[in-house]
N, C-alpha and C positions, 0 to 999 in steps of 0.2 A: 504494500500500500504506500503512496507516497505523501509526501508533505501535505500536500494541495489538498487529496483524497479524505488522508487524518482531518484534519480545520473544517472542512466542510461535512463528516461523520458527528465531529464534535459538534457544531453548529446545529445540526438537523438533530440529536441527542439532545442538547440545550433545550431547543423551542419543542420537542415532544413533552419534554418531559415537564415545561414549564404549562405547555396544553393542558397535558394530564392533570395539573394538580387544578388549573380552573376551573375542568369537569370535574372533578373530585370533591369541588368547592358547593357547583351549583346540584351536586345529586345529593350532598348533605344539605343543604337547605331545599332541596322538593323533600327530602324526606321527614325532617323536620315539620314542614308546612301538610304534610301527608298526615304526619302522626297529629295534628291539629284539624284535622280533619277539611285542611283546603282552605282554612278559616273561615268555612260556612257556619252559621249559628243554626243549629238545630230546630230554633223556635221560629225563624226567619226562612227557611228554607224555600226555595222557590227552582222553578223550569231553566229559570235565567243560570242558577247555580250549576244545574245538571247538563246545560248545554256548557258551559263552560266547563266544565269538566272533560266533558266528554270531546273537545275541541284538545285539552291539554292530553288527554289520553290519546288520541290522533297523533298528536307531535309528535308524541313519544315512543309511539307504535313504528311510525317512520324511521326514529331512530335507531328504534330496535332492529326492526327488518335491516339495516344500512349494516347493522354492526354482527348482525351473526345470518346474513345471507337468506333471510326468509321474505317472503308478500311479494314484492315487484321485484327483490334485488334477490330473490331466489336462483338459483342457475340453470 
């Protein structure tokens, strides 16, 4: 491997791993806010809540499929 090769393995190591810890950041606080139940008030509950939810579980479906190869990004 050469000089060039090294710096630039480092560099792309750096910013992965600097990634990782962002996403690391934002799935303890959905989980957080999970365990909070979405900050919906139980007594307030309404359609409005359940579509947004249901909107945020969408996202997250997408990302999932993205990350372990299933829905569209299946092979």
């Amino acid at each position: 491997m050469t000089r060039q090769t090294a710096r630039t393995n480092d560099a792309a190591l750096a910013a992965f791993i600097a990634k990782k810890a962002e996403i690391d950041a934002m799935l303890a606080r959905l989980q957080d806010f999970s365990e909070d139940h979405f900050g919906a008030d139980p007594e307030r509950l309404n359609w409005g809540d359940v579509g947004s939810l249901e909107y945020q579980a969408h996202l997250l479906k997408q990302i999932s499929d993205f990350a372990f190869g299933e829905g569209e990004h299946a092979a």
